[in-house]
N, C-alpha and C positions, 0 to 999 in steps of 0.2 A: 826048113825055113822058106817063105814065101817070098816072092821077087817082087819088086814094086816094077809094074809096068804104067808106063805115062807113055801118052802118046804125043803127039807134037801138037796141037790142038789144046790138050789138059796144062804144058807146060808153060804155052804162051797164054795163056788163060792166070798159070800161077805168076809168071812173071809181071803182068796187066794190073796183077791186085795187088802184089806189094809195088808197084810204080805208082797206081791212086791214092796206095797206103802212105806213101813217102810224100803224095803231094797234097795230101790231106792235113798233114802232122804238120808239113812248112808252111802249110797258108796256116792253120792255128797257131806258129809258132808267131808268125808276122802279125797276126792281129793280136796278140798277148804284148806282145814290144808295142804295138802302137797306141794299145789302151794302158800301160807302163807310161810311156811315154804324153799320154794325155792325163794323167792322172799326178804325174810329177810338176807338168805345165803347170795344173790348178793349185797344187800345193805350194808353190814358189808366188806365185799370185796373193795366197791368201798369207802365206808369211809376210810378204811384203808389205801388205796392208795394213796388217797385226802391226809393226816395226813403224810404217811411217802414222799410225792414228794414237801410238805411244808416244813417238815423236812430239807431234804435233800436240798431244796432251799437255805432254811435259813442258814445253814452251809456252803454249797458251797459261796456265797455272805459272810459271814463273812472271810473266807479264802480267798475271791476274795480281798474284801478291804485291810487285812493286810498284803495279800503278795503286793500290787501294792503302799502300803503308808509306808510301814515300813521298815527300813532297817537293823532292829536287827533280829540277826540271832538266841536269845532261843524265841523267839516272834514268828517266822519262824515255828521254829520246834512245838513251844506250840499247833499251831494251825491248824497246823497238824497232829499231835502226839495225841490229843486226841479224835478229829473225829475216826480217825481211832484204838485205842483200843477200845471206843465202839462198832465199826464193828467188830471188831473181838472178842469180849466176844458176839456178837450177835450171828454170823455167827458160834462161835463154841458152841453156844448155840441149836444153829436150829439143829447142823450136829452130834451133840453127841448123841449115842443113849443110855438111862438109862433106867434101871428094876427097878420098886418097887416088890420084891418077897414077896407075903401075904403068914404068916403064913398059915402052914396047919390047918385045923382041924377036927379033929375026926368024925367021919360019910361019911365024903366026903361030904356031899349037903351043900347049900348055908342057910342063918339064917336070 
């Protein structure tokens, strides 16, 4: 049987490739998570969209029908009236801007 001779030169030359080899596979690794992770972004985006343009159908069409078939006028306003205070607890929800102030604490670092 034959001896595998490695000199000190051949092994640090073997150890060098599998350490680019390892840092090769974790950078691929980290750009797989981060195009995962952009890719869920956009899909959360367009669901949302999907849901509120469904939304927003659905309202519009019920307002269509009662303004074209009704002729009472709190019927009128009801159905109007309430579409739109929930836009507007929406809208002044998105546009308000609020602090939660954390207690300090002693040392300053975080626990």
């Amino acid at each position: 049987m034959t001896t595998l001779n490695l000199s000190p030169v051949d092994i640090m030359a073997g150890v060098g490739a599998l350490l680019v080899l390892l840092w090769v596979w974790r950078a691929g690794a980290r750009r797989a998570k981060a195009a995962a992770e952009a890719t869920r972004s956009a899909a959360r985006l367009v669901s949302l969209f999907g849901r509120v343009s469904f939304t927003a159908g659905l309202v519009a069409g019920v307002q269509w029908v009662v303004l074209a078939h009704s002729p009472e006028l709190w019927l009128t306003l009801v159905v109007l009236g309430v579409p739109a205070l929930f836009a507007s607890y929406t809208i002044t929800r998105a546009l308000t801007v609020t602090t939660h102030d954390m207690p300090r604490r002693r040392g300053g670092g975080r626990r």
